[in-house]
MARVEXTOR-884152 format. One record per residue (C-alpha): residue number from 1; x, y, z. Coordinates in nm, 4 decimals, decimal comma. Each point is the difference from the previous one (the first is absolute). Example, Ala and Ser with C-alpha at 12.3 -4.5 7.8 and 13.67 -1.06 7.14 Angstrom:
BEGIN
{1 {1,2300 -0,4500 0,7800}}
{2 {0,1370 0,3440 -0,0660}}
END
This chain:
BEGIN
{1 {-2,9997 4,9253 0,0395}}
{2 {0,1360 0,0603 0,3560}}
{3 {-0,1259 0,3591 -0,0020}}
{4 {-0,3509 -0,0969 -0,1759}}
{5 {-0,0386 -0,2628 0,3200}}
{6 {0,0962 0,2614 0,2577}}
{7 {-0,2477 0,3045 -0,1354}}
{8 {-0,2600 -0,2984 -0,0147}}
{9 {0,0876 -0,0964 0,3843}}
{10 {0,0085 0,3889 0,1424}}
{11 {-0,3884 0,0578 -0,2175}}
{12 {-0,1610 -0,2979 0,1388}}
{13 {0,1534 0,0909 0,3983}}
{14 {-0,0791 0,4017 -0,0740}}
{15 {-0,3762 -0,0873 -0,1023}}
{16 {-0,0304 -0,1761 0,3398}}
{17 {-0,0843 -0,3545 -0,1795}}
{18 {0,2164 -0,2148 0,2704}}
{19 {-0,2084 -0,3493 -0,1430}}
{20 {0,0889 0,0753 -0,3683}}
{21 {0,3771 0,0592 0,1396}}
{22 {0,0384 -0,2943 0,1600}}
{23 {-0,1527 -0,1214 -0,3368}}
{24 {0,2301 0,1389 -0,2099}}
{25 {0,3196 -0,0515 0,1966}}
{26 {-0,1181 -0,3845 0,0171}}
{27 {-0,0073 0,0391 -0,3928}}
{28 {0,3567 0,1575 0,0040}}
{29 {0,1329 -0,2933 0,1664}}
{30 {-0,1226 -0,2230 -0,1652}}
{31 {0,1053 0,1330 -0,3442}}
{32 {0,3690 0,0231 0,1660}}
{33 {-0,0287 -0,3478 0,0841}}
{34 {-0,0900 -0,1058 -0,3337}}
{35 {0,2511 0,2006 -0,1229}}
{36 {0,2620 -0,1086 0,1750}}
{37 {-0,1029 -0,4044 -0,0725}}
{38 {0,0181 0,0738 -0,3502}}
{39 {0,3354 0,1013 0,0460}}
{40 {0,0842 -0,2805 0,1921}}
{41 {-0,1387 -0,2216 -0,2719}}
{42 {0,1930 0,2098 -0,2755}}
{43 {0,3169 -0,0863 0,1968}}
{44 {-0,0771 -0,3135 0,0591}}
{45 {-0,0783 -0,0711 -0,3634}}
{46 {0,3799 0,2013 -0,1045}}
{47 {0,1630 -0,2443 0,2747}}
{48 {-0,2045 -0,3282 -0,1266}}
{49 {0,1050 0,1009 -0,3808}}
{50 {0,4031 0,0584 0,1603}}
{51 {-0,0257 -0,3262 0,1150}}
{52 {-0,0567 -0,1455 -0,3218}}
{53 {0,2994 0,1496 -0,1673}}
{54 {0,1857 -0,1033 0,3112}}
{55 {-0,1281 -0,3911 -0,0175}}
{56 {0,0455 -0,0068 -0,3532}}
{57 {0,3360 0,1046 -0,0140}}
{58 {0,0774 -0,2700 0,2784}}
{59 {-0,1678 -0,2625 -0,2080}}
{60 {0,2460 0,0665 -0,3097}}
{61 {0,3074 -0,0306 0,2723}}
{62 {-0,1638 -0,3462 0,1304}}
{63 {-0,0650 -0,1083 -0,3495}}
{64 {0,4018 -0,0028 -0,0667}}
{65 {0,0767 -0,0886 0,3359}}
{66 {-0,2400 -0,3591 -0,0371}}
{67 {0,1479 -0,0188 -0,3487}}
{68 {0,3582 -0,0522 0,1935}}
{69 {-0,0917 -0,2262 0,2931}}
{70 {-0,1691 -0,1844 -0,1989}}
{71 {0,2901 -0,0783 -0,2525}}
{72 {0,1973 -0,0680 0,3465}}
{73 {-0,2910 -0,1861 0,1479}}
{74 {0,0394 -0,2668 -0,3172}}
{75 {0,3873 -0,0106 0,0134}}
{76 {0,0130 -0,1119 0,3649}}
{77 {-0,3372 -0,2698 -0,0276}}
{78 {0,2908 -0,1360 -0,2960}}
{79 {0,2854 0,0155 0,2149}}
{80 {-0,1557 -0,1733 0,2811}}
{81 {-0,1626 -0,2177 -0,2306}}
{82 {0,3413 -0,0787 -0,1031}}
{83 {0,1897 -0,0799 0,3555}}
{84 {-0,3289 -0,1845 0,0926}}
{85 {0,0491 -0,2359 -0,3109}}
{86 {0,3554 -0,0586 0,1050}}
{87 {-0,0067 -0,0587 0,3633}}
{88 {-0,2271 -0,2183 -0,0973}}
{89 {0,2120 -0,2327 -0,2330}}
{90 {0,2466 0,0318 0,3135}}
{91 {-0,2339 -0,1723 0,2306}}
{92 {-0,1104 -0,2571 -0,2001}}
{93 {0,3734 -0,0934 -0,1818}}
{94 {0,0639 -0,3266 0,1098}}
{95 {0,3637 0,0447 -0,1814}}
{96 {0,1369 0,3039 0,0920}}
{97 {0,3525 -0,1506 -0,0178}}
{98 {-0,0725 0,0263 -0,3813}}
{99 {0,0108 0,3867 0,0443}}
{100 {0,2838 0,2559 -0,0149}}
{101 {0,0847 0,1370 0,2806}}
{102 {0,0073 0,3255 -0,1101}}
{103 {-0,3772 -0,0396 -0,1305}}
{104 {-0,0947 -0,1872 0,3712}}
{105 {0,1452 0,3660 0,1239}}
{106 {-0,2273 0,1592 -0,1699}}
{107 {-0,2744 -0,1895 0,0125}}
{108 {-0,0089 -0,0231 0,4227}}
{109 {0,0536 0,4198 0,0542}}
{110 {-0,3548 0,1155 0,0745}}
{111 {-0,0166 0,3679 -0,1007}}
{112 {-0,2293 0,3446 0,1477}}
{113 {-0,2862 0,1200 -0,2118}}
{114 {-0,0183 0,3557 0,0132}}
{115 {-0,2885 0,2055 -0,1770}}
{116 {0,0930 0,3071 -0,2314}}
{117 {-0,2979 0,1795 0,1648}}
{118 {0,0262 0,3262 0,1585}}
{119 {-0,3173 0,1958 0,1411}}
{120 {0,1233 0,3598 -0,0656}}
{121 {-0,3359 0,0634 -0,2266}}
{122 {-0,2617 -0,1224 0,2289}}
{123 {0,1962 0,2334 0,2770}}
{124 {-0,0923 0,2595 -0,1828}}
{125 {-0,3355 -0,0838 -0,0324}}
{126 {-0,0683 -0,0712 0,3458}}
{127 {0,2095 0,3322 0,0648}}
{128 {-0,2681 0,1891 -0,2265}}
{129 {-0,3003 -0,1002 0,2312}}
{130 {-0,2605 -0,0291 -0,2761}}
{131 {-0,2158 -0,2442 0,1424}}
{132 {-0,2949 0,1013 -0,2683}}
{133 {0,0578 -0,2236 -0,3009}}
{134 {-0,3385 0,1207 -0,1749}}
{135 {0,0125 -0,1700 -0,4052}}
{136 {0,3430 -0,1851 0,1031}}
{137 {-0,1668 -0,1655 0,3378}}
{138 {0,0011 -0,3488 -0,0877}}
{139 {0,3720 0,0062 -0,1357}}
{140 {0,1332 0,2277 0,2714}}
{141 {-0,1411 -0,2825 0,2471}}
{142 {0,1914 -0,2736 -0,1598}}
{143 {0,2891 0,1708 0,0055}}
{144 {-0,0237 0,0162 0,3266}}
{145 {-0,0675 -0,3539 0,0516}}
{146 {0,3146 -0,0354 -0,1961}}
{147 {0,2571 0,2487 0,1300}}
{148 {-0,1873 -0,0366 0,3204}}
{149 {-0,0250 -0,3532 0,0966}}
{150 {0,1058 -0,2390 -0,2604}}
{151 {0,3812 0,1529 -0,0476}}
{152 {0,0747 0,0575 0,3439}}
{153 {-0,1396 -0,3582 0,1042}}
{154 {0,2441 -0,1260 -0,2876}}
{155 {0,2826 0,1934 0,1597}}
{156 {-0,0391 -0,1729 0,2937}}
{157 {-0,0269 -0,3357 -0,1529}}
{158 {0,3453 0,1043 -0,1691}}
{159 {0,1484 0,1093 0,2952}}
{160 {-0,1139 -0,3165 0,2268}}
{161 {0,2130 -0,2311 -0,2875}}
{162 {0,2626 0,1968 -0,0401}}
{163 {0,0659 -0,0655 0,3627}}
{164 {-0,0309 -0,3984 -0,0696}}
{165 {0,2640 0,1082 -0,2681}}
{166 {0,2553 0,1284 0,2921}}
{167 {-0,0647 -0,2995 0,2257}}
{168 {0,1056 -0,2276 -0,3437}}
{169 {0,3542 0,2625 -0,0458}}
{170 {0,0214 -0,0238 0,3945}}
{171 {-0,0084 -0,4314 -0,0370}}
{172 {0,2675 0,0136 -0,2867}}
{173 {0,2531 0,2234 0,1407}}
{174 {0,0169 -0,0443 0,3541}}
{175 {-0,2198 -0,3364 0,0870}}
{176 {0,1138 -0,2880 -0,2247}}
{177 {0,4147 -0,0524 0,0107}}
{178 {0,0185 -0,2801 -0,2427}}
{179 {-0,0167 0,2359 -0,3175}}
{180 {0,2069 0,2701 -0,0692}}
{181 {-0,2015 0,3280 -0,2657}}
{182 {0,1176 0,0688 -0,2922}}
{183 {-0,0014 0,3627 -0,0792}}
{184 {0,1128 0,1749 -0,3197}}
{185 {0,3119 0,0491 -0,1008}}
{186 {0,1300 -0,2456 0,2785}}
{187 {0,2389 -0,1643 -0,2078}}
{188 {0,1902 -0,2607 0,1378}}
{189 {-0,0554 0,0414 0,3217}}
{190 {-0,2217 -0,2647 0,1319}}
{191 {0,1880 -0,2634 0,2870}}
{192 {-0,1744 -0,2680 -0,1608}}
{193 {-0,0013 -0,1445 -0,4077}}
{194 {-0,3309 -0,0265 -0,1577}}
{195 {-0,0670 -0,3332 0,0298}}
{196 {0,0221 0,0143 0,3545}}
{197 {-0,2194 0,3441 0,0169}}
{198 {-0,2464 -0,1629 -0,2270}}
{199 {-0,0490 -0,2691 0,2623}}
{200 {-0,0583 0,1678 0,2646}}
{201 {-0,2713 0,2114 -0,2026}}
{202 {-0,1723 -0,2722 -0,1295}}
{203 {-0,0185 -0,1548 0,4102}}
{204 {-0,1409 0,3512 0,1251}}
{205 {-0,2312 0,0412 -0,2808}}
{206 {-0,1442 -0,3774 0,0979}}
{207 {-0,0668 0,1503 0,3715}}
{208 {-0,3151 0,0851 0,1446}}
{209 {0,1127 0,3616 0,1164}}
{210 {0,1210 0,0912 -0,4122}}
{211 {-0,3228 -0,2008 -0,1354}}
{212 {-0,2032 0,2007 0,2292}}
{213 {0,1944 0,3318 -0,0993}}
{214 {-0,1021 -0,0913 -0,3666}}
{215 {-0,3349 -0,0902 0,0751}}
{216 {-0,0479 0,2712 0,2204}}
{217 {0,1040 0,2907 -0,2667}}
{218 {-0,2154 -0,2365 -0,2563}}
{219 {-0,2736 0,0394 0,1472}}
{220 {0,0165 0,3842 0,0880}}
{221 {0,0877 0,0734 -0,3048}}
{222 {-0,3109 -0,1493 -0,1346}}
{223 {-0,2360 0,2100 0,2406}}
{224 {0,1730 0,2950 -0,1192}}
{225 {-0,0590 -0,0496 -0,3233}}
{226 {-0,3469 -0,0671 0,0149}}
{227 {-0,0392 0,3528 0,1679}}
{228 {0,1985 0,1193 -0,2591}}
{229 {-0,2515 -0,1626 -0,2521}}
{230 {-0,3080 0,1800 0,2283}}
{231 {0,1529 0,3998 0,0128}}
{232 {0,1243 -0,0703 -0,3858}}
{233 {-0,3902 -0,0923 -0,0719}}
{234 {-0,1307 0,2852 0,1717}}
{235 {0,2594 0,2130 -0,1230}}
{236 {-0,0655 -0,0726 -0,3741}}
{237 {-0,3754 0,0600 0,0746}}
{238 {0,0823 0,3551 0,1757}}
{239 {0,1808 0,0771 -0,2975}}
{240 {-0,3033 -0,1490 -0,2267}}
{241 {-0,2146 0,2739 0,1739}}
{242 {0,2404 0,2783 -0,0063}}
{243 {0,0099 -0,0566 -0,3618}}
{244 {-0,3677 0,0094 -0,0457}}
{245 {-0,1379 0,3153 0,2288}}
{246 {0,3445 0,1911 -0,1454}}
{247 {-0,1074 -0,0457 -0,3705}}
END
């Protein structure tokens, strides 16, 4: 083809027919041009289909991934649910003498939440710099609203209690000398008896600064949870979709 184009070329130029060169050479280029946009659209066509494979594949390892924080995101919405309910009963005992001390122990410790969540998959997506979702568009994009802004915002939220959470230890330990912890396996070791410890329990537990501890966790607990409640929601619908464009 090369050699047809360059006898053409030297026969046109030899016949002195310089309008009907330019002409032709303005042809040439032009048929190079559309040659090489084909190719261009060929390869963009190969790297659009690689995509695909790429996005799908990713969408199988999000499917199990949402399968798993969601079975986490349900076991923590009933665990706080749980320590809600009984800091609760705590505030609003008018008896508390009537409860065990050892239960009263347990039922003032306020405790971290910590997520069983780890980004390593959407890493990798970010890391793959597909930013074409084509077919999967509308699922990719929630996604991203989920890894992107609705798990990280949680984080935060997690973070910003679990700090109230250290302020609480800090109160019990070093703060208040009336009551002395009970840790495991302590044994006998306590200066005073029971009765006496259970006193003093019941007196900080009546106090503004512990009521406010309780109320305090109470109530972040119960924000968490209800963004717990919004990324589970949005999590089950991801999956809903990944179900549906995968079958």
């Amino acid at each position: 083809m090369i050699k047809f184009f360059r006898k053409t070329r030297e026969k046109v130029l030899n016949e002195g027919r310089t309008s009907k060169y330019f002409k032709y050479a303005l042809g040439e280029v032009i048929l190079v041009v559309v040659g090489i946009l084909i190719a261009l659209q060929i390869n963009t066509w190969n790297q659009q289909k690689n995509n695909q494979a790429i996005l799908k594949q990713f969408l199988v390892e999000y499917k199990e991934e949402l399968k798993l924080n969601i079975e986490n995101s349900k076991r923590d919405i009933k665990f706080i649910e749980v320590e809600k309910e009984e800091k609760d009963k705590l505030l609003k005992n008018r008896r508390l003498d009537t409860i065990k001390l050892q239960s009263l122990e347990l039922k003032v410790e306020v405790h971290y939440l910590n997520l069983d969540y780890s980004p390593t998959l959407q890493k990798r997506f970010e890391n793959s710099q597909i930013t074409a979702y084509g077919k999967y568009n509308a699922i990719f994009i929630e996604l991203q609203e989920l890894y992107g802004f609705q798990w990280p915002f949680l984080k935060r939220s997690l973070n910003s209690h679990n700090k109230e959470v250290d302020q609480a230890n800090e109160f019990w330990r070093y703060q208040q000398k009336s009551y002395e912890l009970k840790y495991y396996n302590d044994g006998d070791t306590f200066i005073g008896d029971s009765i006496e410890r259970k006193k003093e329990l019941i007196k900080l537990l009546k106090s503004p600064i512990v009521r406010n501890i309780l109320k305090t966790d109470f109530k972040e607990k119960e924000i968490i949870k209800r963004k717990i409640e919004d990324v589970l929601r949005l999590s089950e619908r991801s999956l809903e979709q990944i179900n549906s464009v995968l079958q």
